[in-house]
C-alpha positions as CSV (number, residue, x, y, z in Angstrom):
1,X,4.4,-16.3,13.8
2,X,1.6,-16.8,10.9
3,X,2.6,-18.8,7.6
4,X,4.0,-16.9,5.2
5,X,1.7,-15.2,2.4
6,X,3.0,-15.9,-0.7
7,X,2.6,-12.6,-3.3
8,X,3.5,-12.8,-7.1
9,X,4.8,-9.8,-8.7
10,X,4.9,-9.8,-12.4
11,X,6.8,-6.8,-13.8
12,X,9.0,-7.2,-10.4
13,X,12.2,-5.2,-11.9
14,X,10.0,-2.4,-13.7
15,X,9.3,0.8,-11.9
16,X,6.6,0.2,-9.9
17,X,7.4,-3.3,-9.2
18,X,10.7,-1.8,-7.5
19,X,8.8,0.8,-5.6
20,X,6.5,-1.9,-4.2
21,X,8.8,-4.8,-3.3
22,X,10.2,-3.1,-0.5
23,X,7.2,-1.8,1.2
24,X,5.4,-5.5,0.7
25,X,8.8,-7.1,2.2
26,X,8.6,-4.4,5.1
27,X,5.2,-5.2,6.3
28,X,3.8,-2.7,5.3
29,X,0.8,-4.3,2.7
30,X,0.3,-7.3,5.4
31,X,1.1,-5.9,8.4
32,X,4.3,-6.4,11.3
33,X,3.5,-9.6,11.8
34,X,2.9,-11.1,8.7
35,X,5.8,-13.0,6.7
36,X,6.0,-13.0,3.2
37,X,7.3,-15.1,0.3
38,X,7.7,-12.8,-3.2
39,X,7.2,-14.5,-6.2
40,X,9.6,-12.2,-8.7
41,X,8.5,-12.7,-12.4
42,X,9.9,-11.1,-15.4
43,X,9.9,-11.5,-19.0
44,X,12.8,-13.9,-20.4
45,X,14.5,-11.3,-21.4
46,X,18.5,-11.1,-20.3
47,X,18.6,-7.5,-19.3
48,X,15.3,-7.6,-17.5
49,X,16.5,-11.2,-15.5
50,X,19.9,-9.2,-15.0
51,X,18.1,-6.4,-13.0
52,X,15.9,-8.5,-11.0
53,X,18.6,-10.0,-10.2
54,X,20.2,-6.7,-8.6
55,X,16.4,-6.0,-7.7
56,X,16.8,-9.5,-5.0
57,X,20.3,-8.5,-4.0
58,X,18.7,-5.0,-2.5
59,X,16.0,-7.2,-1.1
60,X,18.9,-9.2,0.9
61,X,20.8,-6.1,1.6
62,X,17.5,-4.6,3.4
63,X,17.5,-8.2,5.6
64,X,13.3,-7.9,6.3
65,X,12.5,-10.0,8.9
66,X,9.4,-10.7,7.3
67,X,11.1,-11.7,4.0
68,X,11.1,-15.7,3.9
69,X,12.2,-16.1,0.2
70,X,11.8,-15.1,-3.3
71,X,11.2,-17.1,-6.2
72,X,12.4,-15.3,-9.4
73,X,11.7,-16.8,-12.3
74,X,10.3,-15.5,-16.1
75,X,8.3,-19.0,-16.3
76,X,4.3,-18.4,-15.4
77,X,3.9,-21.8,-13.7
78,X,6.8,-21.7,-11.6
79,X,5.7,-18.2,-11.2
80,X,1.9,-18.0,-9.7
81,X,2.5,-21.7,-8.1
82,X,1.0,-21.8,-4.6
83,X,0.5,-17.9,-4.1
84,X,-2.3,-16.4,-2.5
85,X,-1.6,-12.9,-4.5
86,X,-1.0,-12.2,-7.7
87,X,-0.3,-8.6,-8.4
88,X,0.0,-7.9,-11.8
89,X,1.9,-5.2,-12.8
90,X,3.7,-5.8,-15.6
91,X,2.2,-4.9,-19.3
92,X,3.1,-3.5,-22.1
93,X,3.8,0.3,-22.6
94,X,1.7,2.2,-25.5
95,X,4.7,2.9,-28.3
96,X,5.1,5.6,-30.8
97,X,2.2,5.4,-33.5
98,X,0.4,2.4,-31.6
99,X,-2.9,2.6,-31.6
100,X,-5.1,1.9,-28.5
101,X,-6.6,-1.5,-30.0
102,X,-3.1,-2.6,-30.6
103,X,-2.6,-1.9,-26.8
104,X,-5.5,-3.9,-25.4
105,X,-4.7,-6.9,-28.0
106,X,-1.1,-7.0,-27.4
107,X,-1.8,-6.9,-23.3
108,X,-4.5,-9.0,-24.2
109,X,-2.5,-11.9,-25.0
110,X,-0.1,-11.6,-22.2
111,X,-3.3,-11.0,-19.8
112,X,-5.1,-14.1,-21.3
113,X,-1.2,-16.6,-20.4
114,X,-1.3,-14.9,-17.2
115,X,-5.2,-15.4,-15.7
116,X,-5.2,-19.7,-17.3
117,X,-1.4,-19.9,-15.6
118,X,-3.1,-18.1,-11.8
119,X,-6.1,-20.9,-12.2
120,X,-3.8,-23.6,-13.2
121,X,-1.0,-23.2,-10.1
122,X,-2.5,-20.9,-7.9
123,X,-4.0,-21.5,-4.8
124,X,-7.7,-21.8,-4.6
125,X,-8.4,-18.3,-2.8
126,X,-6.0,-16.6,-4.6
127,X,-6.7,-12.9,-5.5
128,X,-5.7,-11.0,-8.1
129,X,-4.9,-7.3,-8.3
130,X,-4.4,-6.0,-11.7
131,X,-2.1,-2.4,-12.1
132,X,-1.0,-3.0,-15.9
133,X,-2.9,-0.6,-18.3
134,X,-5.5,-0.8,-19.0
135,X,-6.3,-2.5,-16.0
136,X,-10.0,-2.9,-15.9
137,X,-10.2,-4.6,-19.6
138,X,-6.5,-6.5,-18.8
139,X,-8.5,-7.7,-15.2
140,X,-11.3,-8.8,-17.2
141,X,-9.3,-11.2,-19.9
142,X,-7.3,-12.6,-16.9
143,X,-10.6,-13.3,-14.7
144,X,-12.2,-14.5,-18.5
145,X,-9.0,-16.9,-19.0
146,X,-8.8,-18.3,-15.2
147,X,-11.5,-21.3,-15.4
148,X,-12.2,-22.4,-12.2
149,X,-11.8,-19.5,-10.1
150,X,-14.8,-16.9,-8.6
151,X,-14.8,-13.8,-10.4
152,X,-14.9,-11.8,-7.0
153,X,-11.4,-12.9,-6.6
154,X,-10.5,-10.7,-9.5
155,X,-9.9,-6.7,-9.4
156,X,-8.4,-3.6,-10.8
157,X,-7.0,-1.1,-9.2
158,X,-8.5,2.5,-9.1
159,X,-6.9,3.8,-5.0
160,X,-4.0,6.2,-7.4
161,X,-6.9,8.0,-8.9
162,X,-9.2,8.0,-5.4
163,X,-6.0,9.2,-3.5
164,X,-5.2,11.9,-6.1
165,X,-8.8,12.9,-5.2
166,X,-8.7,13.0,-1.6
167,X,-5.7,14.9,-1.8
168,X,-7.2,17.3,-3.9
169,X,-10.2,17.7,-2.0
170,X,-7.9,18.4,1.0
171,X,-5.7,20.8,-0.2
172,X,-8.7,23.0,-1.3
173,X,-10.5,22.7,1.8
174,X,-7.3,23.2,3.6
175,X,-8.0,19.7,5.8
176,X,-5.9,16.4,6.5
177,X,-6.4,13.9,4.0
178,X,-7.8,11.4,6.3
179,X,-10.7,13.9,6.9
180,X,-11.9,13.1,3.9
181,X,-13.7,9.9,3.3
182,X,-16.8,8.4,1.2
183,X,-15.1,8.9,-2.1
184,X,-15.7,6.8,-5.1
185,X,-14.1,7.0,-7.9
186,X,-16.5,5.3,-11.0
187,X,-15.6,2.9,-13.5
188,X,-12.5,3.1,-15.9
189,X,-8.9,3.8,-14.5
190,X,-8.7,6.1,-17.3
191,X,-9.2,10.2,-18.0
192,X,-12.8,9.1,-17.8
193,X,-13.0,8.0,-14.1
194,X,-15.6,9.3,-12.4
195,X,-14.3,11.0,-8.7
196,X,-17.8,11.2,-7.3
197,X,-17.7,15.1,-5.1
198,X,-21.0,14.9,-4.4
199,X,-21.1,11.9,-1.7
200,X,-17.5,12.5,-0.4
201,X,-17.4,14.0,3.1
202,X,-14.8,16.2,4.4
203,X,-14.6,16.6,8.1
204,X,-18.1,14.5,8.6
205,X,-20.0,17.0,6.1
206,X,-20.9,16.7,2.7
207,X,-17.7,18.1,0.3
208,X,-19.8,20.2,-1.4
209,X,-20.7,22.5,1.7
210,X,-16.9,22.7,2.8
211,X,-15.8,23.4,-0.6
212,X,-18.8,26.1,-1.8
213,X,-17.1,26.5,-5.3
214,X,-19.4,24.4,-7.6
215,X,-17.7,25.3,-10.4
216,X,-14.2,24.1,-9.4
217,X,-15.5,20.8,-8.0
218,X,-17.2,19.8,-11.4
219,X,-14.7,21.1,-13.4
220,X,-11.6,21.8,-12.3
221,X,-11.0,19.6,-9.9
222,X,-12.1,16.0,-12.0
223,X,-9.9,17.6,-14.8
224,X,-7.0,17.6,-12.2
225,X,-7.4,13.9,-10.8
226,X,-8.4,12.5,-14.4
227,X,-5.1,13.9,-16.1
228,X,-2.8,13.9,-13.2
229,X,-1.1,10.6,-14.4
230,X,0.0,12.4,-18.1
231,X,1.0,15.6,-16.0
232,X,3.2,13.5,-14.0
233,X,4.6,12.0,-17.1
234,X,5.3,15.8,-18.4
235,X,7.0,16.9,-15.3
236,X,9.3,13.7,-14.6
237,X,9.5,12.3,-18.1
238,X,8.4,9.1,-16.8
239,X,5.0,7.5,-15.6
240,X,3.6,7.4,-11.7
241,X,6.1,4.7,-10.1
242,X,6.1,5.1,-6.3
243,X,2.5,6.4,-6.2
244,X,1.3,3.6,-8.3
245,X,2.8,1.4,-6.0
246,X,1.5,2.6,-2.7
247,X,-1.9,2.6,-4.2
248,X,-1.2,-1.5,-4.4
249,X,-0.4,-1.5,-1.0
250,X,-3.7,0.9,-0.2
251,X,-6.1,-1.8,-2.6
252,X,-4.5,-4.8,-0.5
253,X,-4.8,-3.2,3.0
254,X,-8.4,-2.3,2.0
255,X,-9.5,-5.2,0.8
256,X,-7.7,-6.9,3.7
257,X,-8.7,-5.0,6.9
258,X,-12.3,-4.0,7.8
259,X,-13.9,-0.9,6.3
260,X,-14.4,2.1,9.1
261,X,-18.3,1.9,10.0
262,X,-20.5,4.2,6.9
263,X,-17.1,4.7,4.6
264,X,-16.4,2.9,1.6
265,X,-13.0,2.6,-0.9
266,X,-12.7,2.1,-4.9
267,X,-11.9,-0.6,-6.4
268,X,-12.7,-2.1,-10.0
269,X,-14.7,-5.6,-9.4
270,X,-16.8,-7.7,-11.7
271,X,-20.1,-6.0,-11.9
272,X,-23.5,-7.8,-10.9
273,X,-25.8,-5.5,-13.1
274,X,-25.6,-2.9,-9.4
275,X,-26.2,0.8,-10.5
276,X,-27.5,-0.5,-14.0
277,X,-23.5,-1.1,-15.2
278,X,-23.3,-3.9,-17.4
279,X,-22.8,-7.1,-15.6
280,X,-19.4,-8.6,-16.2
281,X,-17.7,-5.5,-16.9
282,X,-14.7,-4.7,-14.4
283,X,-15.7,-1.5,-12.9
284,X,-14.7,0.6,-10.2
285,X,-17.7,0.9,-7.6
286,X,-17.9,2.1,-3.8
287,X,-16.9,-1.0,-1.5
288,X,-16.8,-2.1,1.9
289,X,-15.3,-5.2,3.3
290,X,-15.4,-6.9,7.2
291,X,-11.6,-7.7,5.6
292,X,-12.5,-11.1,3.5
293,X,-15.4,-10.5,1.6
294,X,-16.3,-7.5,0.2
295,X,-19.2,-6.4,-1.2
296,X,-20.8,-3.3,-3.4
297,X,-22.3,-0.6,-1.0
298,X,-25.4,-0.3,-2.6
299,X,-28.3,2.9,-2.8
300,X,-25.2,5.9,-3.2
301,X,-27.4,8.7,-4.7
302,X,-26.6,9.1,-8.5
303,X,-28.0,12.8,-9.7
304,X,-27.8,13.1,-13.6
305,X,-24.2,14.9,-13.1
306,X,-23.3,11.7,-11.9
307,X,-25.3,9.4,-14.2
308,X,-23.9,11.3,-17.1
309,X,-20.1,10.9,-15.9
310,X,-20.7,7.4,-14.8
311,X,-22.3,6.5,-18.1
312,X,-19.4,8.1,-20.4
313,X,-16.8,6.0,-19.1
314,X,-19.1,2.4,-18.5
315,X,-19.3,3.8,-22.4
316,X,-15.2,3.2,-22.8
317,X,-15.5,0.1,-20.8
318,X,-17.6,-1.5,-23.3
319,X,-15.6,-0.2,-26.5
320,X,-12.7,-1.7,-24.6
321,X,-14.3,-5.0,-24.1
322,X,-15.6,-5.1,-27.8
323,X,-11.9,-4.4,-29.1
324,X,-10.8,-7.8,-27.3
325,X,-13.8,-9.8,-27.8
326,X,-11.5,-12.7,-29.5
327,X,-10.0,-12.7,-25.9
328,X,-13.3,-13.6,-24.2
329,X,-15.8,-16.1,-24.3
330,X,-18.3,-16.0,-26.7
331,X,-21.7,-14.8,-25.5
């Protein structure tokens, strides 16, 4: 049997860190035959170390045979020592009357602990997925804060909007889900993410001949996938948990396993200046990997529809990055 992979969690007792323990311990993110070692972390709080401690006794209860251990702990070092995944989910939730500056400096600061604590105990080819919101401008203070490590190691995660998409897209074409592929979603995991219609397929052929209703595909349906997170929220009083999660498992498995020959998957990554984004930015582009390095699939047609959308939110990216510019290096 292969050594075990060991995977941080921070957040490990909140909602999505509870939906995704179980389906990383089952072998589902690495696979049947690959054991695992979760790192638990949570914040020294007594309540929240109660509950992770419930969180491991269901983790015992379930007796994985690709669980080797968990370390839970609420200290950083201990924490991201010796992993080869850090999955940080944990960050702090906007309040009543907060605005969203406060929100990226307060994450900010526990993004910045986080990203020198990876570099410092981490192993060398850790990588780091980053859930918290707002994930792409959190990814970037951590990847800003890790000295030492490649910025390719560092990502945010934008699968939850690209499989709200797909299944959009296959619900109005009346398809399976897998049928559709070649979707990218653009830049910010926020309402302005960019799903790009126009180079998805659906059944082999382009989305836009399937689905003949131009109007709903640049209105409607973006509308849909960009505020489907808040329409959750309204219907269950409480933020996406279990989807969130198995878009973790998604990012890892595709970053992980060989992309199918002429598709690509979304995932935020450090731009190199590719489709005229800002370099340095964490952006969500199209990707392929062989399943350990990835790279940007490059020359995607971009008509103006799309230059406009993926201009607007590289736009809120940069607002973003200038609201925490005290986090980052100085130019």
């Amino acid at each position: 049997m292969n050594a075990p992979i060991r995977v941080a969690i921070t957040g490990a007792a909140g909602q999505i860190g509870y939906s995704l323990l179980f389906r990383i311990a089952s072998g589902a993110m690495f696979g049947p035959s690959q054991p695992v070692i979760l790192h638990l972390i949570e914040i020294p709080d007594e309540k929240a170390q109660k509950a992770l401690g419930g969180v491991i006794m269901e983790l015992e209860d379930c007796a994985f045979p690709l669980l080797k251990g968990c370390v839970p702990t609420s200290d950083l070092n201990e924490g991201f020592r010796g992993v080869n995944w850090a999955l940080l989910v944990g960050a702090r939730p906007r309040g009543p009357g907060m605005e969203r500056k406060d929100l990226l400096t307060a994450n900010g600061k526990i993004f910045t602990g986080q990203g020198a604590a990876i570099a410092k105990n981490a192993a060398r080819d850790v990588r780091t997925l980053v859930v918290g919101n707002p994930c792409n401008t959190n990814s970037l203070i951590a990847m800003n804060s890790a000295a030492g490590l490649p910025r390719e190691q560092f990502f945010a995660m934008t699968a939850l909007d690209e499989n709200r998409a797909r299944t959009q897209l296959a619900k109005k074409a009346g398809v399976p889900v897998e049928s559709i592929t070649n979707l990218c979603i653009w830049g910010n995991h926020s309402s302005t993410m960019y799903p790009d219609f126009f180079n998805t397929k659906i059944q082999s052929r382009p989305a836009t001949d399937v689905i003949g209703h131009r109007e709903w595909l640049e209105k409607d349906f973006i509308t849909i996938v960009q505020k489907r997170g808040a329409a959750i929220i309204e219907a269950r009083g409480l933020s996406s948990a279990a989807s969130a999660a198995n878009a973790v498992v998604d990012t890892v498995r595709r970053l992980t396993t060989p992309t199918p020959a002429g598709d690509w998957f979304s995932v935020a990554v450090c731009s190199d200046g590719s489709y005229g984004i800002e370099k340095g930015l964490i952006f969500s582009y199209p990707i392929r990997t062989d399943g350990k390095k990835w790279e940007i699939v490059q020359g995607v047609p971009v008509n103006d529809f799309s230059r406009a959308k993926i201009t607007a939110t590289e736009n809120e990216l940069k607002e973003e990055k200038a609201m925490v510019a005290d986090l980052l290096p100085k130019a």
